[in-house]
C-alpha positions, 0 to 999 in steps of 0.5 A, a space after each residue: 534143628 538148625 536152620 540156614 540164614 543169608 547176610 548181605 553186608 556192605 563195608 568200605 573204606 578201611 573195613 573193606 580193605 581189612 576184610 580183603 587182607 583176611 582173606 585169599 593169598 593175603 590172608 587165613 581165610 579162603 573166603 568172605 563167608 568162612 571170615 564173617 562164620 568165624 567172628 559170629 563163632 568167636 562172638 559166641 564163645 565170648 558171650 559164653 566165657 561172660 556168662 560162664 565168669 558170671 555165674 562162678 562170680 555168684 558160686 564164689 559169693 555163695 561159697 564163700 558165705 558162712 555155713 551158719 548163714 544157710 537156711 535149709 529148706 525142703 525141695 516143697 519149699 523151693 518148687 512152691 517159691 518157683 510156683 513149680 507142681 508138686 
């Protein structure tokens, strides 16, 4: 369930400025508001690109490692190693 959150942030000087030329005539943005969801929704997808490129850095290791280098093991085995119920 998504729920609703208030921010009260003040900038001045040179951000403020910035802010005021994203926005209205001078800008793409209609409003404050519509600017800050934004940066959080562009803050988020990078955050997901890092953890994606993350994760393809590890498959690329384990892809390439050797087969012989693989040890198989039973899907037991790795629920009693990740303490996991039968």
């Amino acid at each position: 369930m998504s729920r609703s959150m208030t921010l009260s942030v003040r900038v001045t000087g040179a951000l403020s400025d910035f802010v005021s030329s994203a926005v209205g005539k001078e800008g793409p943005y209609e409003n404050t508001s519509e600017y800050v969801r934004d940066l959080i929704r562009r803050d988020k997808e990078r955050h997901e690109q890092e953890d994606f490129e993350r994760l393809k850095a590890e498959l690329q290791v384990a892809f390439a490692t050797p087969d012989d280098q693989y040890k198989q093991v039973s899907a037991a085995e790795i629920r009693r190693r990740h303490r996991v119920p039968v």
